[in-house]
TORKOL-4160 file (C-alpha; in steps of 0.2 Angstrom, whole numbers, padded with zeros to 4 digits, m for minus):
242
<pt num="1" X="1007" Y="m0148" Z="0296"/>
<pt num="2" X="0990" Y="m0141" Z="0301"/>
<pt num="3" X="0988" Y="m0154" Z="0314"/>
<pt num="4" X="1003" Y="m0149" Z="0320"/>
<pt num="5" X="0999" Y="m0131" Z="0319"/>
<pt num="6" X="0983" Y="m0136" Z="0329"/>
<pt num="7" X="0990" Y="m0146" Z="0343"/>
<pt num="8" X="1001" Y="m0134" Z="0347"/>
<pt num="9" X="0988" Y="m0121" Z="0349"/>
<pt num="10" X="0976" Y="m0132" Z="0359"/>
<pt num="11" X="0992" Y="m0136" Z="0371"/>
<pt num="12" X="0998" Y="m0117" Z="0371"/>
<pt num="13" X="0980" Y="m0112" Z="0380"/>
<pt num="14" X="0977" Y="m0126" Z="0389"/>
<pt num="15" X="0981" Y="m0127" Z="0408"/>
<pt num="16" X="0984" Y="m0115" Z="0423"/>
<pt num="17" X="1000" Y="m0112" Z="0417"/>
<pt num="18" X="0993" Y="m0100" Z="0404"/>
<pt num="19" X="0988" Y="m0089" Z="0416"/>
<pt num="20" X="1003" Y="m0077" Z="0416"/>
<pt num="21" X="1002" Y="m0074" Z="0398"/>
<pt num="22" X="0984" Y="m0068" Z="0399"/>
<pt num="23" X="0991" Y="m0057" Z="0413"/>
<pt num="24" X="1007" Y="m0051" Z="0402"/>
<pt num="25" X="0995" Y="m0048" Z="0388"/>
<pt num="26" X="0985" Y="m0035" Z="0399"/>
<pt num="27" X="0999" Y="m0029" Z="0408"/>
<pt num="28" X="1010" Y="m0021" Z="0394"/>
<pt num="29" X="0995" Y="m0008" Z="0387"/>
<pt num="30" X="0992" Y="m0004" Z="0405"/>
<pt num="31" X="1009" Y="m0001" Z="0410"/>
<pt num="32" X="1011" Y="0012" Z="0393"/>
<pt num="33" X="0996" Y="0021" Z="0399"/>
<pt num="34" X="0999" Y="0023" Z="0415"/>
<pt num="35" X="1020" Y="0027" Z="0413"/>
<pt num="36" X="1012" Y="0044" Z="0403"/>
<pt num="37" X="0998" Y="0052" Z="0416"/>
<pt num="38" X="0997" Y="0066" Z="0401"/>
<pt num="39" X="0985" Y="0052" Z="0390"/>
<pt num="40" X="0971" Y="0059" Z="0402"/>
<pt num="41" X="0972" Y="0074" Z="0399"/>
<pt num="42" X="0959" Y="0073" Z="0385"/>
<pt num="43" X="0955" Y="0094" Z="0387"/>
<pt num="44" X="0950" Y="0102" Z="0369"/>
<pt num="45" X="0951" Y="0084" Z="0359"/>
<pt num="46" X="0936" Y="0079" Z="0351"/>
<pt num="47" X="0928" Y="0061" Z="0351"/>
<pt num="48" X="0939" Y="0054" Z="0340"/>
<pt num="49" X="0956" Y="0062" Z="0344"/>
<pt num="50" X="0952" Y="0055" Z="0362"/>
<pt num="51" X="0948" Y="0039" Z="0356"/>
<pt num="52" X="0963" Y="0036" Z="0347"/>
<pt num="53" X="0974" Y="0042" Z="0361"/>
<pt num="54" X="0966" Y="0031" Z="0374"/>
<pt num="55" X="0969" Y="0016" Z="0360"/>
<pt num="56" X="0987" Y="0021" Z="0358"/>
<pt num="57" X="0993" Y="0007" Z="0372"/>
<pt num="58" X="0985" Y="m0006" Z="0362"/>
<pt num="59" X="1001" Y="m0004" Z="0351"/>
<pt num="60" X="1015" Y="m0011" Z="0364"/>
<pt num="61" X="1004" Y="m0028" Z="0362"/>
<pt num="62" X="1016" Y="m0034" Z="0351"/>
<pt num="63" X="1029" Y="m0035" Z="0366"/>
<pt num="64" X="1016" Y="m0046" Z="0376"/>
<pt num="65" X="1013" Y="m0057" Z="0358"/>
<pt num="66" X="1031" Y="m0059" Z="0360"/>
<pt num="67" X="1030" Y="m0069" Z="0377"/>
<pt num="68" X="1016" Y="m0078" Z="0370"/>
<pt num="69" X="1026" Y="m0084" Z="0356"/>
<pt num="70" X="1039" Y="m0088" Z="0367"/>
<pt num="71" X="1029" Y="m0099" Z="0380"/>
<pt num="72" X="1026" Y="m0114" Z="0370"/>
<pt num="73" X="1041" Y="m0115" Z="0366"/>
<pt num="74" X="1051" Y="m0113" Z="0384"/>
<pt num="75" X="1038" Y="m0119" Z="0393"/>
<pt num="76" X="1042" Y="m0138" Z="0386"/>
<pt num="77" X="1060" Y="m0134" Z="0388"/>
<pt num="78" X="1057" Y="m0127" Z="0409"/>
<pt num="79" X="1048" Y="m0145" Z="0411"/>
<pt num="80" X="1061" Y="m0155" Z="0400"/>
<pt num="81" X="1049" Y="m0162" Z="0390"/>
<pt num="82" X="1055" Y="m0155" Z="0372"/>
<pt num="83" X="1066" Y="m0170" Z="0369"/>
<pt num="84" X="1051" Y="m0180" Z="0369"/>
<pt num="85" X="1041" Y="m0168" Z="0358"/>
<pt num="86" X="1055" Y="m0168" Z="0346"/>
<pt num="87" X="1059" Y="m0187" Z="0345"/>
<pt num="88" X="1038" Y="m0190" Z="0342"/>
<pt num="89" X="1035" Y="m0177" Z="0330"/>
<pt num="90" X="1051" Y="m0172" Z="0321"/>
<pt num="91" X="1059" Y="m0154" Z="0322"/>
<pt num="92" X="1051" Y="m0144" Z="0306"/>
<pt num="93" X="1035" Y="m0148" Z="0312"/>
<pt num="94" X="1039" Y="m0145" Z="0330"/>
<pt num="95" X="1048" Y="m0129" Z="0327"/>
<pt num="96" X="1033" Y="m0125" Z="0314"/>
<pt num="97" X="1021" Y="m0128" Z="0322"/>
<pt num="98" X="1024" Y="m0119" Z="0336"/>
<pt num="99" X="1029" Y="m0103" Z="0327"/>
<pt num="100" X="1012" Y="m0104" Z="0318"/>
<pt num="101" X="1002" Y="m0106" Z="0333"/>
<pt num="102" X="1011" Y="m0094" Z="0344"/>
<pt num="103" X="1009" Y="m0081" Z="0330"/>
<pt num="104" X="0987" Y="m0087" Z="0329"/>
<pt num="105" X="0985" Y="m0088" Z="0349"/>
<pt num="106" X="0994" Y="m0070" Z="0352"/>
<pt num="107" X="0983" Y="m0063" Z="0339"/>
<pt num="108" X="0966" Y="m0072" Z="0344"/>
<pt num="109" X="0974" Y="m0065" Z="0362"/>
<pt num="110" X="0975" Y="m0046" Z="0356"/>
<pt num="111" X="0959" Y="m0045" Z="0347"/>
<pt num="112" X="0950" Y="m0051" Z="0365"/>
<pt num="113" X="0962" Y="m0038" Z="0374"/>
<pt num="114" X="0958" Y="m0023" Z="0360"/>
<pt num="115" X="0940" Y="m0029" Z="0364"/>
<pt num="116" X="0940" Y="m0026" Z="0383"/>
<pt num="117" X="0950" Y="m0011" Z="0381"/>
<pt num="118" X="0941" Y="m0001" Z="0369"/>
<pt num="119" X="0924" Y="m0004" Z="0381"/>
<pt num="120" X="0937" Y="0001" Z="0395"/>
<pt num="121" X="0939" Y="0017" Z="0385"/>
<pt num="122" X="0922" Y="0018" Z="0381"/>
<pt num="123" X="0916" Y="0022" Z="0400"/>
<pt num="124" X="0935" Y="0033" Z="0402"/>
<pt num="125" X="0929" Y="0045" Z="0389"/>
<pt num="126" X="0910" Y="0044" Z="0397"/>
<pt num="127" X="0916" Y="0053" Z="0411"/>
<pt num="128" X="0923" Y="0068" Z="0401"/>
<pt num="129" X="0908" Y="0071" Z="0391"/>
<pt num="130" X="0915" Y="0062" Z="0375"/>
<pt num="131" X="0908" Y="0047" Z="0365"/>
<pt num="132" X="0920" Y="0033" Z="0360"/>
<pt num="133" X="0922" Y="0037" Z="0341"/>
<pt num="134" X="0931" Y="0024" Z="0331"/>
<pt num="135" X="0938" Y="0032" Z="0317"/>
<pt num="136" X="0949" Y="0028" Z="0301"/>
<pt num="137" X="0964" Y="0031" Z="0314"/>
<pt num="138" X="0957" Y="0019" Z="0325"/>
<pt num="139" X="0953" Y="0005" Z="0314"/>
<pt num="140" X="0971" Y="0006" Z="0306"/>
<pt num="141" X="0978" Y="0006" Z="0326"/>
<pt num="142" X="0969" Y="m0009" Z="0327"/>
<pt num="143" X="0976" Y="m0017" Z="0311"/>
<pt num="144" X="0993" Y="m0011" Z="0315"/>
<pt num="145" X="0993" Y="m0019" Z="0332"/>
<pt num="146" X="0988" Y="m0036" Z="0324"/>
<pt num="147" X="1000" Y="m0037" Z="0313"/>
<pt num="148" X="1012" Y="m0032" Z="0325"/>
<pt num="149" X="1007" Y="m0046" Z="0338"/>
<pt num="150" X="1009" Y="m0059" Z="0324"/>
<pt num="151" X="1026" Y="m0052" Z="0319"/>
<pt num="152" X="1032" Y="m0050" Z="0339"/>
<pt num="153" X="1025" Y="m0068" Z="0342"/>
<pt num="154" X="1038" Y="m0075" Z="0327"/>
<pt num="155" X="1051" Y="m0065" Z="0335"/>
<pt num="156" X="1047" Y="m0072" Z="0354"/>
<pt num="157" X="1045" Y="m0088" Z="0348"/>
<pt num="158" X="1061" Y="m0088" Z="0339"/>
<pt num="159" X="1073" Y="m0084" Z="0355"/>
<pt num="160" X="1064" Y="m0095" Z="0364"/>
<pt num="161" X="1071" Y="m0109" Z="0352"/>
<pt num="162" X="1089" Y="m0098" Z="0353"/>
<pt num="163" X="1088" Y="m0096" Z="0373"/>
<pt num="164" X="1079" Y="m0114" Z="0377"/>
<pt num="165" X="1077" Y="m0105" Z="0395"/>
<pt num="166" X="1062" Y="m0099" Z="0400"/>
<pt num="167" X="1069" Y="m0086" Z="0411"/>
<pt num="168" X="1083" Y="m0078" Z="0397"/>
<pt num="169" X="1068" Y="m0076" Z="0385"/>
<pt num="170" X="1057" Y="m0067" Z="0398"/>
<pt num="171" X="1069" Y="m0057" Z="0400"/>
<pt num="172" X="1072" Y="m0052" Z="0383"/>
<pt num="173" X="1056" Y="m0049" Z="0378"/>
<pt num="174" X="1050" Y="m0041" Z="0390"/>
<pt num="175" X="1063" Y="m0033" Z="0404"/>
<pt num="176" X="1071" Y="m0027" Z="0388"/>
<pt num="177" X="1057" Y="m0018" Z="0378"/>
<pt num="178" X="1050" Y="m0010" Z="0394"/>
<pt num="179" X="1065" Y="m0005" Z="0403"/>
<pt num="180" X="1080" Y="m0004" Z="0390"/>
<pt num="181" X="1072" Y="0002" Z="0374"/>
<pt num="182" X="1059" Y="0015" Z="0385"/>
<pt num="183" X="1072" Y="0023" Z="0392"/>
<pt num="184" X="1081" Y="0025" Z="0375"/>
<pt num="185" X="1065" Y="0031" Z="0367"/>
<pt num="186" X="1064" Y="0046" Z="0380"/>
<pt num="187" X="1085" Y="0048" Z="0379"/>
<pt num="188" X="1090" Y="0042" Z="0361"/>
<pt num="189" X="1074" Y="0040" Z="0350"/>
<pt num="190" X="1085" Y="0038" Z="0336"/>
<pt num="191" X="1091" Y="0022" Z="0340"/>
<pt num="192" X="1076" Y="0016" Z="0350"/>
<pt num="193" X="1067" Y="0016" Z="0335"/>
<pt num="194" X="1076" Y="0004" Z="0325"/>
<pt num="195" X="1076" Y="m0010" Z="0340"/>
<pt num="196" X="1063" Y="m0023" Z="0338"/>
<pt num="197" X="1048" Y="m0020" Z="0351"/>
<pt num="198" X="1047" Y="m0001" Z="0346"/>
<pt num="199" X="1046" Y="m0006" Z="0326"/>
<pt num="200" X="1034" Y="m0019" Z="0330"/>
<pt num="201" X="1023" Y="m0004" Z="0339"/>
<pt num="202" X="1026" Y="0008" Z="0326"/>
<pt num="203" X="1016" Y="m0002" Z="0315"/>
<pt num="204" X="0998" Y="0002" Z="0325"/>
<pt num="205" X="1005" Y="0022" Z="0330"/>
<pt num="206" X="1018" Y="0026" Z="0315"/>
<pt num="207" X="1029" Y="0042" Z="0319"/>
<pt num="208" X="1023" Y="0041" Z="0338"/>
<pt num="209" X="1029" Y="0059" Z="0343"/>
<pt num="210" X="1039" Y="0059" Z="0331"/>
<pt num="211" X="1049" Y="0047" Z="0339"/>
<pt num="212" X="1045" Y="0030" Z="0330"/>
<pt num="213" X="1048" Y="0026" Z="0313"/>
<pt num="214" X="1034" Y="0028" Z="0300"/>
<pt num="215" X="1024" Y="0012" Z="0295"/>
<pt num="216" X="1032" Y="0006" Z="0278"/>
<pt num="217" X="1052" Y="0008" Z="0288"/>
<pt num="218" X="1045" Y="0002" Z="0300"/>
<pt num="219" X="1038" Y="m0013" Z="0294"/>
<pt num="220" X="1054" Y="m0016" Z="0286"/>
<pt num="221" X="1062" Y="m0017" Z="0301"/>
<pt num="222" X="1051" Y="m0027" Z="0311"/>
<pt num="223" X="1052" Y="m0041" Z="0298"/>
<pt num="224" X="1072" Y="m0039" Z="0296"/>
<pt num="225" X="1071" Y="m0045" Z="0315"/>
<pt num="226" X="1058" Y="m0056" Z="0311"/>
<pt num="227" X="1066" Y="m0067" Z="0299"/>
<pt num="228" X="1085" Y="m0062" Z="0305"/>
<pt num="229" X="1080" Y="m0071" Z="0323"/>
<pt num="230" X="1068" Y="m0085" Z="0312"/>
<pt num="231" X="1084" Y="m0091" Z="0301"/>
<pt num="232" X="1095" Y="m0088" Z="0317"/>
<pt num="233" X="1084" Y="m0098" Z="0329"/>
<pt num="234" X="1081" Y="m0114" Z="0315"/>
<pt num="235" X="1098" Y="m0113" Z="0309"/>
<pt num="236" X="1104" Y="m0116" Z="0329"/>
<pt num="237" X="1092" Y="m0129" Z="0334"/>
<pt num="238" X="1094" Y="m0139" Z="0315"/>
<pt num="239" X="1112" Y="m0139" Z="0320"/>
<pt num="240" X="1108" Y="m0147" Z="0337"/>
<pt num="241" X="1096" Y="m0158" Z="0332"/>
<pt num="242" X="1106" Y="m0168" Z="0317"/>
């Protein structure tokens, strides 16, 4: 199963192809802060308050790790060549393995975007007179984001096997997250905060303006989708396959 596990992580960054998820993976914290010009307003925070809301974007990773776990998986569908996979290697460790790699390349991903980010910051808080300051709150941000992109990875990588379209799943994880449950987190923040991509954030900012769920709830809700679309995405494809 390692090998498998390591193939599929080779073949998920390999290629030009991989080049939108490297730009989805740095599009999603930007698009958080810049859909709130109030982030700047760093006025009366100190160094580590200012920090910490400048790292806050790093928590909607997750909803990138979620086409990143998707993309080795519809990306053999788009070219048609998953039969083949399937036939060669056999589906548990096909459908394994690219579940464990998705979840290993999307957080390999997010530590190299929390890295540029935070030096980003760094030279944002320069020009208010502040220091970056890394705090307990920051280090459990970054934790929380972590866990988060492994979690949304599963959960990308598992409609991608339900879909088996690469342009259905793009859709869901990302045109949903960012235009249907945004706009429920401003209008209806208590439904929002139950849907996948907003649990899976709330690990890294639990009770985000007091609009997301706090971490323990949430956690229990981002691996109730975990598993639910895990068990619903090999109970399809088993089905297909036999």
């Amino acid at each position: 199963m390692s090998s498998a596990i390591r193939s599929e992580a080779l073949r998920a960054m390999s290629g030009l192809s991989i080049l939108p998820v490297y730009f989805i993976a740095i599009l999603m914290p930007l698009f958080v802060l810049f859909s709130d010009g109030s982030r700047f307003d760093l006025a009366g925070l100190d160094a580590g308050a200012a920090t910490v809301r400048l790292l806050e974007p790093l928590a909607w990773s997750a909803v990138a790790a979620a086409f990143v776990g998707a993309y080795g998986v519809t990306r053999e569908y788009y070219y048609g060549s998953m039969d083949r996979t399937l036939t060669g290697v056999g589906f548990r460790r096909v459908f394994t393995g690219k579940l464990a790699a998705g979840a290993i390349v999307a957080v390999a991903l997010s530590s190299c975007i929390m890295v540029l980010w935070t030096v980003g910051v760094h030279f944002i808080l320069i020009q208010d007179g502040l220091a970056l300051a890394l705090t307990t709150d920051a280090w459990r941000m970054y934790a929380g984001a972590l866990l988060g992109a492994a979690l949304g990875a599963l959960v990308g990588g598992a409609i991608g096997w339900i879909t088996r379209n690469y342009y259905v799943t793009a859709a869901l994880v990302l045109a949903v997250p960012m235009a249907v449950e945004f706009a429920l987190l401003r209008s209806a923040p208590e439904v929002a905060r139950f849907s996948p991509g907003l649990a899976l954030a709330a690990l890294s900012v639990p009770g985000y303006q007091d609009r997301l769920l706090e971490f323990v709830p949430a956690l229990g809700v981002a691996l109730a989708w975990t598993l639910g679309l895990v068990a619903l995405a090999w109970h399809r494809r088993r089905r297909a396959v036999a």
